[in-house]
KEKE-3310 file (N, C-alpha, C; in steps of 0.2 Angstrom, whole numbers, plus 5000, padded with zeros to 4 digits):
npx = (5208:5193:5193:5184:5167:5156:5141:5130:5131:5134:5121:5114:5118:5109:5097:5099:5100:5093:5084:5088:5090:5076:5072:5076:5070:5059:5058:5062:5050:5044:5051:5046:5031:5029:5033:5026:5014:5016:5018:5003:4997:5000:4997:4984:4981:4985:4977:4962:4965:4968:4958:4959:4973:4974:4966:4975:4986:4983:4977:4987:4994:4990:4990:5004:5002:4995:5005:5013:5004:5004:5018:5019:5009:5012:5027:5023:5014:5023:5029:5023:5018:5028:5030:5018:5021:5034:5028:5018:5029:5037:5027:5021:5038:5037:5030:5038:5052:5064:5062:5067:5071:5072:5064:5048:5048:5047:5035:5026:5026:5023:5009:5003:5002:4995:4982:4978:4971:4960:4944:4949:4954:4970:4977:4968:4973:4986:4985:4980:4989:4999:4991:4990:5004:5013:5022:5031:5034:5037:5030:5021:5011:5002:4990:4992:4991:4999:5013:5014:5001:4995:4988:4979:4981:4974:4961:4962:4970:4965:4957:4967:4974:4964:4964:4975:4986:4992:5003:5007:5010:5019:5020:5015:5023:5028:5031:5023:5013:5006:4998:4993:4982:4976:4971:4962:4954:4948:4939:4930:4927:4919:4909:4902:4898:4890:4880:4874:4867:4873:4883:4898:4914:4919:4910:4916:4928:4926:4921:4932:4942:4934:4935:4934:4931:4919:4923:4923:4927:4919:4908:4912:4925:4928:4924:4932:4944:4942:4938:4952:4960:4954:4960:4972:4979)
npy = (4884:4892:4903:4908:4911:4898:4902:4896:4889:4898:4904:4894:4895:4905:4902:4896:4906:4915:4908:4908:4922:4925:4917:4922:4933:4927:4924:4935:4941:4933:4935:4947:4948:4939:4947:4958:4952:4948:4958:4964:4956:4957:4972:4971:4963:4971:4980:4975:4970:4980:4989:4979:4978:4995:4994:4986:4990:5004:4998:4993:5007:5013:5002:5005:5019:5019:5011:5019:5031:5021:5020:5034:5039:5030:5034:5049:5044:5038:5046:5057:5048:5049:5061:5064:5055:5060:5072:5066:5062:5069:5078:5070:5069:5082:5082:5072:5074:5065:5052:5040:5045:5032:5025:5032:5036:5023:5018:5027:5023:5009:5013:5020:5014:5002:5012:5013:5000:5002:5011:5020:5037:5045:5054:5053:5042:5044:5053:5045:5040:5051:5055:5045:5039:5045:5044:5033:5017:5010:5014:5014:5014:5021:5013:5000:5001:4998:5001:5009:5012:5010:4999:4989:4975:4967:4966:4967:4956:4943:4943:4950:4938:4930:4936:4933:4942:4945:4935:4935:4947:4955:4958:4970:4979:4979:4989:4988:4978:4982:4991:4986:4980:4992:4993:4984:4986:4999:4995:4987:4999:5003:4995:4996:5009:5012:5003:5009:5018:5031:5036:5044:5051:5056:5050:5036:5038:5042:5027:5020:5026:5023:5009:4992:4985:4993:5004:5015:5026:5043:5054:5066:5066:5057:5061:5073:5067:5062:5074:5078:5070:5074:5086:5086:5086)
npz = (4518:4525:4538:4542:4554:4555:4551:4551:4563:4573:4573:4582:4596:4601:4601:4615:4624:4621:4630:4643:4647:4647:4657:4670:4668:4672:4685:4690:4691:4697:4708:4710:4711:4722:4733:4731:4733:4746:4754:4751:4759:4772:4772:4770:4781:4790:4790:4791:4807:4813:4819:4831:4834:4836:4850:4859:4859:4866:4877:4883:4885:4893:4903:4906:4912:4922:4929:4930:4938:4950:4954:4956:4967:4975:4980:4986:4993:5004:5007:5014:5021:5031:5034:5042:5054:5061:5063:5074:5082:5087:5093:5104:5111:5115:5125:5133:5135:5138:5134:5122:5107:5093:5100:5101:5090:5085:5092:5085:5071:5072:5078:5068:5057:5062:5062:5050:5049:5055:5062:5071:5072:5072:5079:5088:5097:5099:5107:5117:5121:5123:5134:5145:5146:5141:5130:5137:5136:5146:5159:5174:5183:5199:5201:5197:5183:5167:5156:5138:5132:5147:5152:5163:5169:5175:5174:5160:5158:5153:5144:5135:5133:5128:5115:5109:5109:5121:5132:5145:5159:5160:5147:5144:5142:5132:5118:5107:5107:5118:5112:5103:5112:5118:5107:5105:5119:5116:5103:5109:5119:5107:5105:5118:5117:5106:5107:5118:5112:5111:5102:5103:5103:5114:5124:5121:5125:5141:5143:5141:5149:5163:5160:5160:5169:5176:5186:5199:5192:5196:5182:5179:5182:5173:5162:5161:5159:5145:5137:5138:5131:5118:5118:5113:5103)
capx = (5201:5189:5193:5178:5163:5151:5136:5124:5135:5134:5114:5114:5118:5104:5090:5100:5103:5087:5079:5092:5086:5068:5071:5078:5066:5053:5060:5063:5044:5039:5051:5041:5024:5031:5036:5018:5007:5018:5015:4997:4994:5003:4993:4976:4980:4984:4970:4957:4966:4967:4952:4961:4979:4975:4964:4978:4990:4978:4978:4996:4998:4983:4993:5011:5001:4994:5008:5018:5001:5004:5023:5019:5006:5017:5033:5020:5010:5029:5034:5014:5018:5035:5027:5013:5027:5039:5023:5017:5033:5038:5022:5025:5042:5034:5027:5042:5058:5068:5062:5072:5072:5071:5058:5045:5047:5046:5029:5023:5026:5017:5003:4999:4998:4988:4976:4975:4967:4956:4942:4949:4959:4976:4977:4965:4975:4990:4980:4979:4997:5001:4987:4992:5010:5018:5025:5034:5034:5039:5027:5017:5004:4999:4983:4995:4991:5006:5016:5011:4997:4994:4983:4976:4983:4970:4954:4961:4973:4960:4956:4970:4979:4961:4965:4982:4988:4999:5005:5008:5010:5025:5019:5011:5028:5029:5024:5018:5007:5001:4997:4985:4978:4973:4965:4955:4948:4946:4934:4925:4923:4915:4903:4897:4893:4884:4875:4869:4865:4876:4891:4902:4923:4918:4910:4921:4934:4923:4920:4940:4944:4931:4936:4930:4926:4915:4928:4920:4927:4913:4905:4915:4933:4930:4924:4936:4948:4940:4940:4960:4963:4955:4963:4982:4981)
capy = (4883:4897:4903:4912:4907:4895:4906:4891:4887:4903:4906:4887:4897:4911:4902:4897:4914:4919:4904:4910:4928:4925:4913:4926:4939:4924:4924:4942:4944:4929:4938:4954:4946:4936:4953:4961:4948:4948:4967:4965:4953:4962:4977:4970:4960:4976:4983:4971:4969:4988:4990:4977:4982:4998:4994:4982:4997:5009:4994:4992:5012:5012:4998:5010:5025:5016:5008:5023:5033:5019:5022:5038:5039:5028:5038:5053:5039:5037:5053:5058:5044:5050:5069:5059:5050:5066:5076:5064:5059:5075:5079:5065:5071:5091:5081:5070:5076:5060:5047:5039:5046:5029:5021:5037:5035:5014:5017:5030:5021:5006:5015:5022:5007:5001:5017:5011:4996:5003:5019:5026:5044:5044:5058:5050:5036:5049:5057:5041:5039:5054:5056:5040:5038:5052:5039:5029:5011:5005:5020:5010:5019:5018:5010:4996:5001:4998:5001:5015:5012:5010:4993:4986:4968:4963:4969:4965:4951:4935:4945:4949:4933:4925:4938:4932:4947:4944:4930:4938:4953:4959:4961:4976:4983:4978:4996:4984:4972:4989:4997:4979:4980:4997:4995:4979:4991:5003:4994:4985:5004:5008:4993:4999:5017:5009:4999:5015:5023:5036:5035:5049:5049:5060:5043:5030:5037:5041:5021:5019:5029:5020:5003:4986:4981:4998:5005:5017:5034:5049:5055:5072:5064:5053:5065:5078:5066:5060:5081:5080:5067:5076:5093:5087:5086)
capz = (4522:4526:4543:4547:4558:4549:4553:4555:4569:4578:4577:4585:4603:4601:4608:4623:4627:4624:4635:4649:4646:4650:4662:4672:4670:4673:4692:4693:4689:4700:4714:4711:4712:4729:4737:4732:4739:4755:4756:4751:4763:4777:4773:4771:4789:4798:4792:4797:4811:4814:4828:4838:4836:4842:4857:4861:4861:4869:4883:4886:4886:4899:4910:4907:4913:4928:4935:4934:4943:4955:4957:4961:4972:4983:4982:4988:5001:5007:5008:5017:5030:5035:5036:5049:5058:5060:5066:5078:5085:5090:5098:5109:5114:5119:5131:5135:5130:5141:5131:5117:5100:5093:5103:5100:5083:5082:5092:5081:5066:5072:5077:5063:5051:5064:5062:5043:5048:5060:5060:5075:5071:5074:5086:5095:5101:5100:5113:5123:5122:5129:5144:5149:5149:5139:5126:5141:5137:5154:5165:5177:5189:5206:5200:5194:5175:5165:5150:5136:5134:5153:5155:5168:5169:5182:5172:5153:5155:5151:5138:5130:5132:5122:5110:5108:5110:5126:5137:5155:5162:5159:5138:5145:5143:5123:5116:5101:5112:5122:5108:5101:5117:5119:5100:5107:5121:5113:5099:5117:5122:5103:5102:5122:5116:5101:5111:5123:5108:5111:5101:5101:5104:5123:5127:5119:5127:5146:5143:5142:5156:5169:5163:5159:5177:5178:5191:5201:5191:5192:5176:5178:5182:5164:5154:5159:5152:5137:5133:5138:5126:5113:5116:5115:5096)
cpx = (5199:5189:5187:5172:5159:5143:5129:5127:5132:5126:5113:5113:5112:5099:5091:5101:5098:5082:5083:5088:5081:5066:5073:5074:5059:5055:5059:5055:5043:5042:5046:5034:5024:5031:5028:5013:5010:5016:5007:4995:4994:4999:4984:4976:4979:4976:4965:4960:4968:4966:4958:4968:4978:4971:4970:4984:4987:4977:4985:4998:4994:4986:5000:5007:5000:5000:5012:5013:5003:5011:5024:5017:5007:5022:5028:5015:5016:5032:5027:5016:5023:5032:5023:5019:5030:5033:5022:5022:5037:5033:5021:5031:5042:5032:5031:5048:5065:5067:5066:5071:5067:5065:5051:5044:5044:5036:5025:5021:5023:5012:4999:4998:4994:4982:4973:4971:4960:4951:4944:4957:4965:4977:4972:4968:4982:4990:4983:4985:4999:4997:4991:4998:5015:5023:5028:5030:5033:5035:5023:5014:5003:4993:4985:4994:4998:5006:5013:5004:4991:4986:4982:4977:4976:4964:4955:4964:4970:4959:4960:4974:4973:4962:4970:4986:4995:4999:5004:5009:5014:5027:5015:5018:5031:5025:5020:5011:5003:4996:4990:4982:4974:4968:4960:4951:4946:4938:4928:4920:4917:4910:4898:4894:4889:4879:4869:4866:4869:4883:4892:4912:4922:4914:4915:4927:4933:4922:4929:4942:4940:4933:4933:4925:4921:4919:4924:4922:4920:4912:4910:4924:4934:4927:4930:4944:4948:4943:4948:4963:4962:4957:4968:4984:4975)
cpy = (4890:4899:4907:4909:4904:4901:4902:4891:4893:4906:4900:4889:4901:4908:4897:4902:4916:4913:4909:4915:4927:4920:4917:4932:4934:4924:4930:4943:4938:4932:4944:4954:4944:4944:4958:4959:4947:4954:4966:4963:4954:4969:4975:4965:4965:4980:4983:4970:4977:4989:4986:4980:4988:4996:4990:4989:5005:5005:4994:5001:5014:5008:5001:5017:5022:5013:5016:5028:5029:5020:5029:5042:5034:5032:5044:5051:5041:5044:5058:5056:5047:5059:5070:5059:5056:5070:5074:5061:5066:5081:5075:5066:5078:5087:5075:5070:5069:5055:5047:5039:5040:5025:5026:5034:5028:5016:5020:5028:5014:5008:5018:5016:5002:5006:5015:5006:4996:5009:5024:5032:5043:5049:5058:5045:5039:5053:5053:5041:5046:5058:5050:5038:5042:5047:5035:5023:5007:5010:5013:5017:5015:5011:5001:4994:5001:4999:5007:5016:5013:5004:4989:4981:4962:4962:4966:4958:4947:4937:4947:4941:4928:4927:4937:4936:4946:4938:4931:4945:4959:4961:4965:4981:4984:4985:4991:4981:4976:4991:4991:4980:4986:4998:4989:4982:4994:5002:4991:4992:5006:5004:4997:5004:5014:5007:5004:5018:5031:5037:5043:5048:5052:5052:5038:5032:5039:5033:5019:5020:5022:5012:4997:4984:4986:5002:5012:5026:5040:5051:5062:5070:5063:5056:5072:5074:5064:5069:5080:5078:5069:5082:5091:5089:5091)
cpz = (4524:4534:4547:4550:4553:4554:4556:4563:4577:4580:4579:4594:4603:4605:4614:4626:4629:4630:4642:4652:4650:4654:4666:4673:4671:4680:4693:4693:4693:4709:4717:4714:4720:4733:4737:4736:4748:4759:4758:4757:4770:4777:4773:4779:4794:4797:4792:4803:4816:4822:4834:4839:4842:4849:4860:4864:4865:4878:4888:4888:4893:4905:4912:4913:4922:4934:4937:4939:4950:4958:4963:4966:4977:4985:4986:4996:5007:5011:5014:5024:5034:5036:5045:5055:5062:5064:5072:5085:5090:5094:5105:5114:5115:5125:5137:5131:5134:5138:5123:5112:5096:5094:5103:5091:5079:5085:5087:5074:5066:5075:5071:5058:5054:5063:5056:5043:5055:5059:5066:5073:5073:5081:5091:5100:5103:5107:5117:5126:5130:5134:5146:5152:5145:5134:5129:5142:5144:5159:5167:5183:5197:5206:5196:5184:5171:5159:5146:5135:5141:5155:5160:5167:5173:5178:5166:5153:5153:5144:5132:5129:5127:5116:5106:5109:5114:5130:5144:5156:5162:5150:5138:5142:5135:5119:5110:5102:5116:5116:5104:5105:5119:5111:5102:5112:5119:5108:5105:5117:5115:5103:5111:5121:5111:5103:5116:5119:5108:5109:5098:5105:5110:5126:5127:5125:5139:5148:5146:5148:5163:5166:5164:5163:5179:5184:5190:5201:5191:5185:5175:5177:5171:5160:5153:5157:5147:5133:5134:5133:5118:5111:5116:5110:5092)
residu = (UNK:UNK:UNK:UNK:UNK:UNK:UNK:UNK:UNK:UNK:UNK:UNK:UNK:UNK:UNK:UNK:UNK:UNK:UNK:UNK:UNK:UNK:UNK:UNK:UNK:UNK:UNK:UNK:UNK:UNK:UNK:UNK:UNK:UNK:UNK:UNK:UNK:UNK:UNK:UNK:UNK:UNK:UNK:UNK:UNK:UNK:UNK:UNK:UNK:UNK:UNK:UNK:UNK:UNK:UNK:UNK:UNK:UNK:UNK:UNK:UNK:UNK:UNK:UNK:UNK:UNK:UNK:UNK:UNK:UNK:UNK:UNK:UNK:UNK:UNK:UNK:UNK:UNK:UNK:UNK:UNK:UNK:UNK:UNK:UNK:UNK:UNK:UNK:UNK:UNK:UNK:UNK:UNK:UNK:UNK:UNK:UNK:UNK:UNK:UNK:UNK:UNK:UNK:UNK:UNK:UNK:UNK:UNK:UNK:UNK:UNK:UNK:UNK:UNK:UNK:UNK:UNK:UNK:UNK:UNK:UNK:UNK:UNK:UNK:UNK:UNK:UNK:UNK:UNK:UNK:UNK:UNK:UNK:UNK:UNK:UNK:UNK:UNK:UNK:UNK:UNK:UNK:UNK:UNK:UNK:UNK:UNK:UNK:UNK:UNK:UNK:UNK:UNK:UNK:UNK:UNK:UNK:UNK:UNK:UNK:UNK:UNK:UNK:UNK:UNK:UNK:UNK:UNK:UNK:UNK:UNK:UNK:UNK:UNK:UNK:UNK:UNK:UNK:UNK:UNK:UNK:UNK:UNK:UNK:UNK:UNK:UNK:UNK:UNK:UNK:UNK:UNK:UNK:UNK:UNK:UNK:UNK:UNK:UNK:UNK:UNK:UNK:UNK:UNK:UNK:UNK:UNK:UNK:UNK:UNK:UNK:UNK:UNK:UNK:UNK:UNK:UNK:UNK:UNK:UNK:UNK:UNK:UNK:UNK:UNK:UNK:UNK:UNK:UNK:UNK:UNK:UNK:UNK)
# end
């Protein structure tokens, strides 16, 4: 018997091989196609969608830029108020050097972020500070004015206690509750000068001096302290 292959036999497998074959490259070519149109379609989205991409990215570097302008125009605010603070707190103690560190400082620091919320100058009420009481919390006066500010309890109290501000008499002595209460006269003394037509900070502060009840200061006494309050600073 003829051991060799019958040759029918063996062209029998051929076009299995060949089906395999070009089954094979029918994928690979339906791969290829899949991976182009995912491109295309990825390139033709971005670029319709281009314009807004970028403004979207021109927005977000626009909101980066911003906040860190805004970190650093605080770190510089920060660093500005503690400048203020430091300045005015030791202009304070030139003029009392027995009073306590500490408490100089608390008033000075709330003073000022009250002046934020007000239009009166800082060194003007710095002033009042130290005509009045020389930054001393607890001074009281012959005239029974108290506290740093040095308020008249007799003349302002109704007033302040409608304003909320204080209870009794002894929250004259709160430089915090001094310090409200000399900014509620103080806007009193600016609507009177408005009212005369004559606003200027040498009256406002001639008004202050003489006193809600009109207290019977002469024109030279209170105006030679409005000028004093404005030369300390």
């Amino acid at each position: 018997m003829d051991n060799k292959k019958d040759p029918q036999i063996h062209e029998i497998g051929k076009p299995k091989a060949l089906f395999l074959k070009d089954l094979t490259i029918l994928f690979t070519l339906a791969g290829i196609a899949f991976i182009i149109g995912i491109v295309f379609n990825w390139t033709f989205f971005t670029y319709k969608k281009l314009p807004e991409l970028l403004a979207v990215e021109r927005l977000v570097s626009f909101r980066q830029g911003v906040e860190y302008g805004y970190q650093q125009a605080m770190q510089e605010q920060e660093e500005f108020d503690k400048i203020i603070i430091e300045y005015y707190a030791s202009k304070i103690m030139e003029y009392n050097n027995n009073i306590d560190r500490a408490t100089v400082y608390g008033e000075v620091e709330y003073l000022y972020q009250k002046t934020k919320e007000t239009r009166i100058p800082i060194q003007f009420t710095i002033g009042i500070i130290i005509k009045e009481s020389r930054g001393n919390p607890y001074a009281r006066s012959n005239a029974d004015a108290l506290g740093l500010c040095q308020i008249r309890w007799i003349i302002w109290g109704e007033a302040l206690k409608s304003a909320g501000i204080m209870v009794e008499r002894r929250d004259c002595f709160d430089y915090r509750k001094s310090i409200d209460g000399m900014y509620l006269i103080l806007n009193d003394c600016i609507k009177q000068a408005e009212k005369s037509g004559k606003f200027d900070w040498i009256t406002v502060f001639e008004i202050y001096n003489k006193g809600y009840s009109g207290a019977k200061n002469n024109d030279f006494s209170c105006t030679h302290y409005a000028r004093g309050v404005l030369s300390i600073l």
